[in-house]
C-alpha positions as a Markdown table, in Angstrom:
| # | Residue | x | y | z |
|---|---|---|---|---|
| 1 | Unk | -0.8 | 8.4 | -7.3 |
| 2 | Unk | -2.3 | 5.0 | -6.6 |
| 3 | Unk | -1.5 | 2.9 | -3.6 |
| 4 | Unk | -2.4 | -0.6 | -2.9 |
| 5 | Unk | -2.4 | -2.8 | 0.8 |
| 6 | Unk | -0.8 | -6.1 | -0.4 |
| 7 | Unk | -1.4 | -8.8 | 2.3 |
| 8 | Unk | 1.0 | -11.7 | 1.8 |
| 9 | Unk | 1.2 | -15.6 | 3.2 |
| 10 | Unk | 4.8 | -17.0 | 3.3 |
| 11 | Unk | 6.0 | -20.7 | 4.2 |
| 12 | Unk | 6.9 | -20.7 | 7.8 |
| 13 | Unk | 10.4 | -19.3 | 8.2 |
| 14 | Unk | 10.3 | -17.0 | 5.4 |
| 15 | Unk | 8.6 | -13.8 | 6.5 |
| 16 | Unk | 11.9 | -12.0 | 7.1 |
| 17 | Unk | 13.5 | -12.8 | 4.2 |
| 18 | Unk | 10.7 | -12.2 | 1.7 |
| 19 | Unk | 10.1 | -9.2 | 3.9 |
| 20 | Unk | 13.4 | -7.8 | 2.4 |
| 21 | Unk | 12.9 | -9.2 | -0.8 |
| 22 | Unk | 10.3 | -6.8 | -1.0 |
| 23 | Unk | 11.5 | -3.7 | 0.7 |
| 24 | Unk | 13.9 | -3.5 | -1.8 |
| 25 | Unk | 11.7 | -3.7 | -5.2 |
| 26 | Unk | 11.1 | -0.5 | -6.4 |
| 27 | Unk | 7.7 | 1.2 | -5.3 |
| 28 | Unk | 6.7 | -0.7 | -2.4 |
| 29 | Unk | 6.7 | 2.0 | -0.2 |
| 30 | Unk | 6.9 | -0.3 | 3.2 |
| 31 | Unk | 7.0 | -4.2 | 4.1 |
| 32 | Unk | 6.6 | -5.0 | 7.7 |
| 33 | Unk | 6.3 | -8.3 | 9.2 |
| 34 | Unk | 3.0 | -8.7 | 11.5 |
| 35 | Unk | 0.9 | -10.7 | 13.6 |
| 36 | Unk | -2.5 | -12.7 | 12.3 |
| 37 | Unk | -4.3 | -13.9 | 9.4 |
| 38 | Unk | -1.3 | -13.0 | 7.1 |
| 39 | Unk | 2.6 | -12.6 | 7.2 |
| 40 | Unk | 3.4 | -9.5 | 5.9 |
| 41 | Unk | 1.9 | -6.3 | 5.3 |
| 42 | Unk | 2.9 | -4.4 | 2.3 |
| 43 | Unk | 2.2 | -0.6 | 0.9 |
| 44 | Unk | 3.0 | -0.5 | -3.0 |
| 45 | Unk | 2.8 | 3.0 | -4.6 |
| 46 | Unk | 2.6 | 3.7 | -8.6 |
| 47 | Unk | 1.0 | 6.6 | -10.9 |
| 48 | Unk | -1.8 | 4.1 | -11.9 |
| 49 | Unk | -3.3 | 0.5 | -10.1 |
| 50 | Unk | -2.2 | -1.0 | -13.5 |
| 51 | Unk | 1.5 | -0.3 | -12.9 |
| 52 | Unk | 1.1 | -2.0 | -9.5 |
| 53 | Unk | -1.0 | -5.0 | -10.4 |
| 54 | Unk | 2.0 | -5.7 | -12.9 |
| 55 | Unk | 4.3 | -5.7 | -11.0 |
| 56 | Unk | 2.2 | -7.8 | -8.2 |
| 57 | Unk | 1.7 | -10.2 | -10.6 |
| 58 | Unk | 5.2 | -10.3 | -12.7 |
| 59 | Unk | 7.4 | -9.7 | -9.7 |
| 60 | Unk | 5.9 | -10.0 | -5.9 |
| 61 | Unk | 3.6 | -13.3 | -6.8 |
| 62 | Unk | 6.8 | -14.9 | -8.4 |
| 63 | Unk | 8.9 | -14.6 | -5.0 |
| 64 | Unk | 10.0 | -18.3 | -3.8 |
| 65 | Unk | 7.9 | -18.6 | -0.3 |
| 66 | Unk | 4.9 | -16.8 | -0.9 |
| 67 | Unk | 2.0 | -19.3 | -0.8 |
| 68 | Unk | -0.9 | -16.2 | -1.4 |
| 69 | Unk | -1.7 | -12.7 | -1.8 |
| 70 | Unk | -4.7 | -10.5 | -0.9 |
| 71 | Unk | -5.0 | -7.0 | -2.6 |
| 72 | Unk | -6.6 | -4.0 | -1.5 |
| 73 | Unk | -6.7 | -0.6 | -3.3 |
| 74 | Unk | -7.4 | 2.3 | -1.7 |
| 75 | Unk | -10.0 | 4.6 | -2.8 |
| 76 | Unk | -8.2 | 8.2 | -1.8 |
């Protein structure tokens, strides 16, 4: 099982919405709203990294609002 920290930037006004948007695409195991450098804080879970970063990059990064995206994978 790979998992993956997806930081997100939104237009001001939007982190709730986009928020849901993405609580409700399947394998994103959590979306939360939080305080910082970013918007949102997001926990997307696949068998593989390469079934996440597709669907980062043909779903999550085509959501009207988000300005940016920051990816981490973790390691165990």
């Amino acid at each position: 099982m790979a998992r993956v920290y997806l930081l997100v930037n939104v237009l001001p006004g939007k982190d709730v919405s986009i928020r849901d948007t993405l609580r409700g695409i399947k394998g994103v195991a959590n979306a939360d709203v939080v305080t910082g450098h970013y918007d949102i804080v997001a926990v997307l879970e696949a068998k593989n990294t390469s079934e996440i970063f597709d669907k980062i990059l043909k779903k999550i990064r085509l959501i009207k609002g988000i300005n940016r995206t920051e990816t981490f994978v973790a390691v165990e």
